[in-house]
C-alpha positions as CSV (number, residue, x, y, z in Angstrom):
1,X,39.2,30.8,83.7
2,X,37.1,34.3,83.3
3,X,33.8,34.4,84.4
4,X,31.7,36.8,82.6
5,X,28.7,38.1,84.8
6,X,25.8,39.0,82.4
7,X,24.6,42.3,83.2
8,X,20.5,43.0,82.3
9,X,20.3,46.2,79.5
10,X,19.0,48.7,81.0
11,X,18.0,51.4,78.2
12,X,16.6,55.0,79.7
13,X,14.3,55.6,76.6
14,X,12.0,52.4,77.8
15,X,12.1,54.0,81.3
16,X,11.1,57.6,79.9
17,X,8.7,56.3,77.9
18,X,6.9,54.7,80.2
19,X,7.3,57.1,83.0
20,X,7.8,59.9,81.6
21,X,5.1,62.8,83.0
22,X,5.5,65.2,79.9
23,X,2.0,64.0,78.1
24,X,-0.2,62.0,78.8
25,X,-0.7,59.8,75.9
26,X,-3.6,57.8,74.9
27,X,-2.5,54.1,75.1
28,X,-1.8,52.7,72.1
29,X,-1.1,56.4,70.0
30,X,1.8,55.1,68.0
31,X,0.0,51.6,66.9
32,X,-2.4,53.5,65.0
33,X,-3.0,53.2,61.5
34,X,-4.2,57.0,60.6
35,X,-1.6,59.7,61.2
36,X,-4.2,62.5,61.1
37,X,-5.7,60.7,64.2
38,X,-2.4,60.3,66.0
39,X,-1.5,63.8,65.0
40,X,-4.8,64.7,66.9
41,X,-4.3,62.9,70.1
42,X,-1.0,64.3,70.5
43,X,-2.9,68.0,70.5
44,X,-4.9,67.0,72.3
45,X,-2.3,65.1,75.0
46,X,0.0,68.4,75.1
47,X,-2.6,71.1,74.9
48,X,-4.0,69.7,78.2
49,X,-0.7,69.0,79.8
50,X,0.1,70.5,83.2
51,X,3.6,69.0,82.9
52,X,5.2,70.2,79.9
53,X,8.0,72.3,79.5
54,X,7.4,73.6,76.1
55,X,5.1,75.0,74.3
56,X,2.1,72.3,73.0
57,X,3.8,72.1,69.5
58,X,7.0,71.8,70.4
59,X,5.7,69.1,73.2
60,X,4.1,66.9,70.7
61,X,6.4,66.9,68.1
62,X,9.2,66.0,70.5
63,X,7.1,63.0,71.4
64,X,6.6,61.6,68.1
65,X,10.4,62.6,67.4
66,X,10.9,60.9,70.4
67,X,9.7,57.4,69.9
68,X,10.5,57.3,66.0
69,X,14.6,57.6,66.9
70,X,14.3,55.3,69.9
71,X,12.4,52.8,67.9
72,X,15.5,53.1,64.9
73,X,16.0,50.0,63.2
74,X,13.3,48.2,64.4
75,X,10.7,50.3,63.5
76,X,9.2,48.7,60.0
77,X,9.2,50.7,57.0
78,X,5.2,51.1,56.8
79,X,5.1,52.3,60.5
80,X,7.8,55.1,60.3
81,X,5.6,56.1,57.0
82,X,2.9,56.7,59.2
83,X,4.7,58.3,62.1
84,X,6.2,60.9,59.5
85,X,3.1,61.6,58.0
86,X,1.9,62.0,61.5
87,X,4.0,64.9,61.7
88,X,3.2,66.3,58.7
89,X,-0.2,66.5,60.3
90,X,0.6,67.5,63.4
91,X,1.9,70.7,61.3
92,X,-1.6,70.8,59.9
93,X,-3.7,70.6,63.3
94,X,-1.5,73.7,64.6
95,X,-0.9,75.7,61.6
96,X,2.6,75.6,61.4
């Protein structure tokens, strides 16, 4: 008889997430119910960033790239709405 030993998921997108030193995010950013207002925060996170490696556009947007894939199917419809129309206003608050 095989013994199966269960091995604990370990997924590097929870551990980036939560350690990750790129931005500093207010808690909470991708809960929020007004994309213009997460679109802001995240200026405002990667404009003030010591840490990044990019420029602040390209910082921001990866962020919110970021957690929409690793979120993938269980992200509900109405929340990955919001998160896109979050970057069509991150676009806004840099002119881009």
């Amino acid at each position: 008889m095989t013994m199966r030993i269960k091995k604990s998921k370990k997924y590097w997108s929870g551990y980036v997430t939560k350690h990750s030193f790129a931005l500093d995010l207010e808690p909470g950013v991708f809960t929020w119910k007004d994309p213009r207002r997460i679109a802001r925060s995240l200026k405002k996170s990667a404009e003030v960033s010591t840490n990044r490696k990019a420029r602040p556009f390209q910082s921001a947007m990866s962020m919110l790239n970021f957690y929409i894939n690793r979120a993938g199917k269980n992200l509900p419809s109405l929340r990955k709405k919001i998160l896109e129309q979050a970057k069509v206003e991150l676009r806004k608050v840099f002119n881009k």
